[in-house]
C-alpha positions in Angstrom: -69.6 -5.8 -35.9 -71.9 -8.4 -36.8 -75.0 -7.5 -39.4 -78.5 -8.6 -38.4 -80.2 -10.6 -40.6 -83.4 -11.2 -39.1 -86.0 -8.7 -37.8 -85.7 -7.7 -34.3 -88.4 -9.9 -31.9 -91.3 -7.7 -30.4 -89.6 -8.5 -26.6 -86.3 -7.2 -28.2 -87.9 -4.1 -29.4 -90.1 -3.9 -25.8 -86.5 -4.3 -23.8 -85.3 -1.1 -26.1 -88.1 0.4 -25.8 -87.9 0.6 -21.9 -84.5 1.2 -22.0 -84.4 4.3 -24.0 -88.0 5.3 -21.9 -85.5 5.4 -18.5 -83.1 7.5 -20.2 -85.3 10.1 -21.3 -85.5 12.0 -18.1 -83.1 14.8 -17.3 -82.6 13.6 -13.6 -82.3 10.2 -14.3 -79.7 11.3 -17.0 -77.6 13.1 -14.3 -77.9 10.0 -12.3 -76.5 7.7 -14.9 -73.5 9.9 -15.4 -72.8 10.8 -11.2 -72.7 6.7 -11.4 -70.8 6.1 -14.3 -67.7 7.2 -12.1 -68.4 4.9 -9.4 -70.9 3.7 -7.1 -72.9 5.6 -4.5 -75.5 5.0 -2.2 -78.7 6.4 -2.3 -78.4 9.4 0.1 -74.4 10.5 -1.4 -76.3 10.2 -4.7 -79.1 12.8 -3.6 -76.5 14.9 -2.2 -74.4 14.8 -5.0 -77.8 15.7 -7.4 -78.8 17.8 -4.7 -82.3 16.2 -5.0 -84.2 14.5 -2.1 -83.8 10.9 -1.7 -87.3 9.9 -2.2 -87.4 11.3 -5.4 -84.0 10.1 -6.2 -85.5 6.0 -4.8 -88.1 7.0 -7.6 -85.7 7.3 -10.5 -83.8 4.7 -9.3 -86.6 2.0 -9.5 -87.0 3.2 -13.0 -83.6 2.4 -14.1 -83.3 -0.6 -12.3 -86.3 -2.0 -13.7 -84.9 -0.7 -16.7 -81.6 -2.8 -16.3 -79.7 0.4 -16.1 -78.6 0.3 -12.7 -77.8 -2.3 -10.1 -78.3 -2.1 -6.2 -77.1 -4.0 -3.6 -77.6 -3.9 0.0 -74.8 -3.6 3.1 -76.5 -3.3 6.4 -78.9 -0.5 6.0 -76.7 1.0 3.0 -78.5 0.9 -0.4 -75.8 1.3 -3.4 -76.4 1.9 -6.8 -74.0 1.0 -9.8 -74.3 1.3 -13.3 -75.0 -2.7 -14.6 -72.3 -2.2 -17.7 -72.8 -5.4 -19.0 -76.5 -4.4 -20.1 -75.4 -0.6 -21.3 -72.8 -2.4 -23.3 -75.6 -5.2 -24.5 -78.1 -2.7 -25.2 -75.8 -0.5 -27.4 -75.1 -3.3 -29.2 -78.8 -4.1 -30.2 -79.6 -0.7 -31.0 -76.4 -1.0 -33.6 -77.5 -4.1 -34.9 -80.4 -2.7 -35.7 -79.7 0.3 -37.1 -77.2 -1.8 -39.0 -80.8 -3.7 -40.6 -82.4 -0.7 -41.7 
């Protein structure tokens, strides 16, 4: 693990920030880990939360504009994924940081 040295920039502490905003609902929480198994689309990931799927859309936006979650398109499919690479880039940060204090 590599030790900071500098102070983290205000966009790096805005990116966490949003981040750890997203996660900090209970529903979007379930979502995160129903999708950390594998993708889903939108409607088996309302069944699956047994929630409606405009209210699951709503979350999603959230942690997609969060960087949380990815979604691509097939036909009139909508599936979501966890984006890994940011969960993995963001936990680093957060380390790193707690690592400067």
């Amino acid at each position: 693990m590599t030790t900071r040295t500098a102070a983290p920039t205000t966009k790096e502490l805005r990116e966490m920030a949003l981040h750890f905003y997203a996660l900090k609902d209970g529903v979007r929480l379930e979502m995160v880990c129903v999708l950390a198994g594998r993708e889903h689309t939108v409607n088996e990931l309302a069944e699956v939360l047994r929630k409606s799927q405009p209210l699951v859309s709503w979350h999603l936006r959230r942690l997609k504009a969060a960087g949380i979650v990815k979604i691509r398109r097939s036909g009139r499919e909508v599936y979501c994924s966890l984006d890994r690479a940011v969960l993995a880039e963001r936990q680093q940060a957060f380390l790193d940081l707690l690592g400067a204090a």
